[in-house]
C-alpha positions as MATLAB code, in Angstrom:
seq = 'XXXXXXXXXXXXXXXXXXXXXXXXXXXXXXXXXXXXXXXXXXXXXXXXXXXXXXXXXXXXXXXXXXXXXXXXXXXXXXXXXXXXXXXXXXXXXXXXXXXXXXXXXXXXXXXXXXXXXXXXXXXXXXXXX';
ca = [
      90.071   73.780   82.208;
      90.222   74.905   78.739;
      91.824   77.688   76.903;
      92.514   79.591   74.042;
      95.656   82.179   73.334;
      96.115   85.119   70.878;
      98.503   87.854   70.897;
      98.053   91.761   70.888;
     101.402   93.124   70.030;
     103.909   91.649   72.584;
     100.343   90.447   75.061;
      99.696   87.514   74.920;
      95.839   87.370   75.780;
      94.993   83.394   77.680;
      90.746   83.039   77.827;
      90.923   80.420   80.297;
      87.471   78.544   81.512;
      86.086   75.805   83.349;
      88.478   75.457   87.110;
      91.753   75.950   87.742;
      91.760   73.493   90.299;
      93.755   70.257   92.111;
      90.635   68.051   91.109;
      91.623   65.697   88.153;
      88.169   64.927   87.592;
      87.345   68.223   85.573;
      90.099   68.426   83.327;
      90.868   66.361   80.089;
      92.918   63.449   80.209;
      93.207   63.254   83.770;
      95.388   66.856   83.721;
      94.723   68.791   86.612;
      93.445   72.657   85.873;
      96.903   73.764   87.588;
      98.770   71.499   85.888;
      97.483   73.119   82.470;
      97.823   76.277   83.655;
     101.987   75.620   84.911;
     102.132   74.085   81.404;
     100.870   76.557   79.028;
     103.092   79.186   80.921;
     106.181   77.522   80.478;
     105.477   76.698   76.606;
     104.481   80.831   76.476;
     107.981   81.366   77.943;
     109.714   78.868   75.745;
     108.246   80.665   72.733;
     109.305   83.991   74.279;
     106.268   85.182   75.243;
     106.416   86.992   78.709;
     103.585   89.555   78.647;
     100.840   87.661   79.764;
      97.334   88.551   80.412;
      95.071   85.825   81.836;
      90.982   86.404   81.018;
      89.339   84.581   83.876;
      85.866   85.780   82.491;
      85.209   82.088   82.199;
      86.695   80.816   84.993;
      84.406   79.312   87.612;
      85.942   78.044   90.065;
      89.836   78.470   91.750;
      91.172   76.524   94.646;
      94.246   76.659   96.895;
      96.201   75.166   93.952;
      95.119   77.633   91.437;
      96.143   80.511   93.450;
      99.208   79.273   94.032;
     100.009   78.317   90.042;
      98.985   81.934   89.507;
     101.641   83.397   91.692;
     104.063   80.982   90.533;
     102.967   81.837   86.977;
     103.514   85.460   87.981;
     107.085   84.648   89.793;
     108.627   82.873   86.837;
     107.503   85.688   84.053;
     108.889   88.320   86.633;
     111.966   86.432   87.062;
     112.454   86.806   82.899;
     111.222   90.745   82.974;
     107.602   89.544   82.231;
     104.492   90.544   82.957;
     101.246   88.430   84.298;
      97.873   90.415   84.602;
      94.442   89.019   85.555;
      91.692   90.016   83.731;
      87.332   89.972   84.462;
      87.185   86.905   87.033;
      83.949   86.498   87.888;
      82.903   87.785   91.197;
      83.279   84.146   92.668;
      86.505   84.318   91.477;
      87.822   87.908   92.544;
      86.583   87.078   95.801;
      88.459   83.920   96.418;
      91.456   86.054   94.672;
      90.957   89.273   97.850;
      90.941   86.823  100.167;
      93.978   85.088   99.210;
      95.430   88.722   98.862;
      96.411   87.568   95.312;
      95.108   91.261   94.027;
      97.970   92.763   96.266;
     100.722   90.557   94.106;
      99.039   90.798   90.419;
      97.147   93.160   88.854;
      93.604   92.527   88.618;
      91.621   93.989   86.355;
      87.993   94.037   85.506;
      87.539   94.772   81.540;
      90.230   93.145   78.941;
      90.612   96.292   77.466;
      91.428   97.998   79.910;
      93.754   95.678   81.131;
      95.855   95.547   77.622;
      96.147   99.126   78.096;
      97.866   99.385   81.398;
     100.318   97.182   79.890;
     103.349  100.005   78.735;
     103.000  101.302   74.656;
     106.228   98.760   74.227;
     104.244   95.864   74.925;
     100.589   97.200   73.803;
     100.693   97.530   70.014;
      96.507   98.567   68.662;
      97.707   97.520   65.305;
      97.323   94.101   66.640;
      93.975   94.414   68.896;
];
């Protein structure tokens, strides 16, 4: 799994790709996709970043361990009044994410845009999109 981060206001915006996934052998270095995942959440947090918005558009592939570092993920922002949102996952994805009932816990939604938005005017700043 790879990523990249920038912020919109007090978002910040994660394009993750590749699989968030158990399997060593598809990550760098021998760091699982999950592991990278619980790591670049808790150095977000340590920064003070807790308005997170994850853009799966690039994402291809999520097993039992990436669904549960996503609700984790989502658990420890709530826990410091954050926010975790899932944006575009590819339809691969989305449906691995219905059937875990992940949708029912985060908010899932399809354009990054969009997504921002439904974020509250606090966090959203357009002076930064």
């Amino acid at each position: 799994m790879t990523y990249r981060t920038h912020n919109v206001g007090a978002i910040t915006v994660v394009h993750l790709a590749g699989r968030i996934t158990r399997d060593e052998s598809t990550s760098l270095g021998g760091i699982t996709g999950c592991e990278q995942l619980r790591k670049l959440i808790y150095d977000l947090m340590k920064d003070g970043r807790k308005n997170v918005l994850l853009n799966l558009r690039d994402v291809t592939h999520v097993d039992n361990c990436g669904i549960h570092e996503l609700f984790s993920c989502f658990e420890d922002l709530r826990e410091r009044r954050g926010i975790l949102k899932l944006a575009g996952p590819i339809e691969r994805v989305h449906n691995i994410i219905r059937l875990t009932r992940l949708d029912t816990v985060i908010d899932v939604i399809e354009e990054q845009v969009v997504a921002l938005r439904s974020f509250s005017e606090r966090e959203y700043s357009s002076r930064a999109a």
